[in-house]
C-alpha positions in Angstrom: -17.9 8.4 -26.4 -15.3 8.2 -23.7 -12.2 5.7 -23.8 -13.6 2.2 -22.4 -10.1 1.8 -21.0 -9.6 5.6 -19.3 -9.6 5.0 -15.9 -12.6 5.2 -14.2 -14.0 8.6 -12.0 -16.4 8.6 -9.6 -18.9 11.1 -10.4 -19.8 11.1 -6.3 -19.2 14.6 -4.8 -17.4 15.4 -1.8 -18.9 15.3 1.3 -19.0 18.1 3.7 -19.6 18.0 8.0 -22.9 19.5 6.6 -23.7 16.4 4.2 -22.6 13.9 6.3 -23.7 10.8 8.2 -23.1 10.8 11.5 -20.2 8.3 11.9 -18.4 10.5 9.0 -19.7 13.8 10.6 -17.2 12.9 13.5 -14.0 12.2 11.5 -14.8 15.2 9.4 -15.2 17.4 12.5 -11.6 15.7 13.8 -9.8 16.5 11.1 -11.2 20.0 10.7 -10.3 20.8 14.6 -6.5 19.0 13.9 -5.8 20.4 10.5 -7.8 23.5 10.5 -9.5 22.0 7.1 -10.7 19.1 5.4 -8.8 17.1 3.1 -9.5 16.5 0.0 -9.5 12.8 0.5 -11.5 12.3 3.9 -14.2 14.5 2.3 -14.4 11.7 -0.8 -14.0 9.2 1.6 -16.9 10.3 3.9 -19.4 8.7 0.9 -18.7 5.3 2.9 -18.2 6.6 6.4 -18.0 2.6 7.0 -14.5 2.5 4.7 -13.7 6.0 6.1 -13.5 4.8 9.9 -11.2 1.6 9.2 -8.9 4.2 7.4 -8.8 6.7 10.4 -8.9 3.7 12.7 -6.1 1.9 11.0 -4.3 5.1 10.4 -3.9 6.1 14.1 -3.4 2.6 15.5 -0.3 2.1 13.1 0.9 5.6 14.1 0.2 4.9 17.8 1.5 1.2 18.0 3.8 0.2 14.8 6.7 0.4 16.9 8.3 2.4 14.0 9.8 6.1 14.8 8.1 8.8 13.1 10.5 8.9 10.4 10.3 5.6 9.9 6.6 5.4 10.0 6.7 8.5 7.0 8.9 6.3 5.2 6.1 3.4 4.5 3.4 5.5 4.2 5.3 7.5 1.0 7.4 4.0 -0.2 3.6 2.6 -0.3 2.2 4.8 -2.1 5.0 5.3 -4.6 4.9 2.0 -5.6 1.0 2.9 -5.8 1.7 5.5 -7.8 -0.4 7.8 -5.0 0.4 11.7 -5.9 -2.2 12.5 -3.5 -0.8 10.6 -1.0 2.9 11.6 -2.2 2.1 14.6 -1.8 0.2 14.6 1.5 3.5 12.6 3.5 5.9 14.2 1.7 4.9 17.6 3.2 4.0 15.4 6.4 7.9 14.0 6.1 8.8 17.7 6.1 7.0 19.3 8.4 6.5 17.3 11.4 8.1 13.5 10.9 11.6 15.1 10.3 12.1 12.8 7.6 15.6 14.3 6.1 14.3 16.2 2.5 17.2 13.6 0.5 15.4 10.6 1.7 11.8 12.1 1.0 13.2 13.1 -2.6 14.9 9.4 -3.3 11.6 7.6 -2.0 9.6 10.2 -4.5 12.4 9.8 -7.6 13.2 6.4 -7.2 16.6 7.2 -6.6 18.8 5.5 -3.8 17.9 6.4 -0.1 21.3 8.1 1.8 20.1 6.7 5.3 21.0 3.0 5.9 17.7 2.4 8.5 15.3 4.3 6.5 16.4 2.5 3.2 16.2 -1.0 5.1 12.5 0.0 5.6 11.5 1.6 2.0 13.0 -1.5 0.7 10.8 -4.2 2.8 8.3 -2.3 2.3 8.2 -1.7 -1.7 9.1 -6.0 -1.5 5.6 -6.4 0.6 3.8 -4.2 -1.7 5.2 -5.4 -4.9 5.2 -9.2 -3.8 1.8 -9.1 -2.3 2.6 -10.1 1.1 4.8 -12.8 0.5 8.6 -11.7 1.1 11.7 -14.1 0.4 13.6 -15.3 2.7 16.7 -13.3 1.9 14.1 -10.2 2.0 13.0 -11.2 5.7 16.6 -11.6 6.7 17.7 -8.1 5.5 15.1 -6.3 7.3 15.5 -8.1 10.6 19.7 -7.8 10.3 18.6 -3.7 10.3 17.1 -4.4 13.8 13.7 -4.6 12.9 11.4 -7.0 14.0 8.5 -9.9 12.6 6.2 -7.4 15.0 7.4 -4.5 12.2 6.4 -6.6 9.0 3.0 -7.2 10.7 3.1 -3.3 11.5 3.6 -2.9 7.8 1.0 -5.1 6.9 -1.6 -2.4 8.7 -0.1 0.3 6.7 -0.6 -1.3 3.6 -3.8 -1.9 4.3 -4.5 1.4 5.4 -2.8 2.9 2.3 -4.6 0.8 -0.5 -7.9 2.4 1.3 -6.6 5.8 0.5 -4.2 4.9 -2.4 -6.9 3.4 -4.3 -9.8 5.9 -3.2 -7.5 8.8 -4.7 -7.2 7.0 -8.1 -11.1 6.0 -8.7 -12.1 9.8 -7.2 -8.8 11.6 -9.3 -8.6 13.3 -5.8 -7.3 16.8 -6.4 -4.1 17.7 -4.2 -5.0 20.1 -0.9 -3.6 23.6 -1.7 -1.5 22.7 1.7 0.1 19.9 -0.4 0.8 22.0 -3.4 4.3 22.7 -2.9 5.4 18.7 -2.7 2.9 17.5 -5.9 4.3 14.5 -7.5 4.2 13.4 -10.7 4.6 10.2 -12.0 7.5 11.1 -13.9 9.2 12.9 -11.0 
């Protein structure tokens, strides 16, 4: 008899382009033609193609219109899902962070370790960005002021309000469908003691 306080797994199987509903047919077939393969994650997330296309929706339009560089932008994405304790999603923006965001490897690491951040700007927004996580939306003050006095905007918090939304769709779909990490995330895994 299994642990009544394990964390739940999804016994749904991923979905391939073959398997899928039209709507999830399309962002399957996207990401195949931009990453030359299907992620682990969109192929559990095509099961609700409806959940699936606010994700990719959301996604773009915060990478499109955040107003955050793409350094910046990697930044949230892997301070979120730290403090969602993501490895999928550590994983997947760490190598992300690497490859094409620039993100310098000591402030990928810190974000990852919990350690402290060597880039004033980048820190500013890890920082605001674990306080909006971890205090559900409803920052201090003194926690506003700090962000803005780094030259960032209320247009940014709202910005990061989209990204957390967007990552608690894939944050949370990686923990209920233990989402394996994509052999082309292998070599940044996380673990939670990291």
């Amino acid at each position: 008899m299994k642990n009544q306080n394990e964390v739940y797994r999804f016994t749904l199987s991923p979905v391939g382009i073959d398997t899928a509903d039209a709507r999830a047919r399309v962002l399957l077939e996207g990401a195949q033609k931009q990453m030359g393969a299907i992620p682990n994650m969109y192929a559990n997330m095509a099961n609700f193609s409806a959940m699936f296309e606010i994700y990719s929706s959301g996604y773009g339009l915060f990478r499109a219109e955040g107003g955050f560089t793409p350094a910046e932008q990697e930044v949230v994405f892997l301070t979120i899902s730290k403090e969602n304790t993501c490895a999928y999603c550590l994983a997947a923006h760490s190598v992300v962070a690497d490859m094409k965001s620039k993100v310098p490897v000591a402030v990928t690491d810190a974000i990852r370790n919990g350690t402290e951040i060597p880039d004033d700007t980048l820190k500013a927004v890890s920082l605001f960005t674990a306080v909006m996580v971890n205090k559900k939306g409803r920052p201090a003050v003194a926690d506003v002021a700090a962000f803005l006095s780094a030259g960032f905007t209320e247009q940014h918090i709202l910005s990061i309000i989209l990204a957390i939304a967007v990552k608690t769709i894939s944050n949370y779909s990686n923990h209920i469908f233990h989402t394996p990490v994509d052999p082309m995330f292998k070599s940044r895994e996380w673990k939670e003691m990291d």
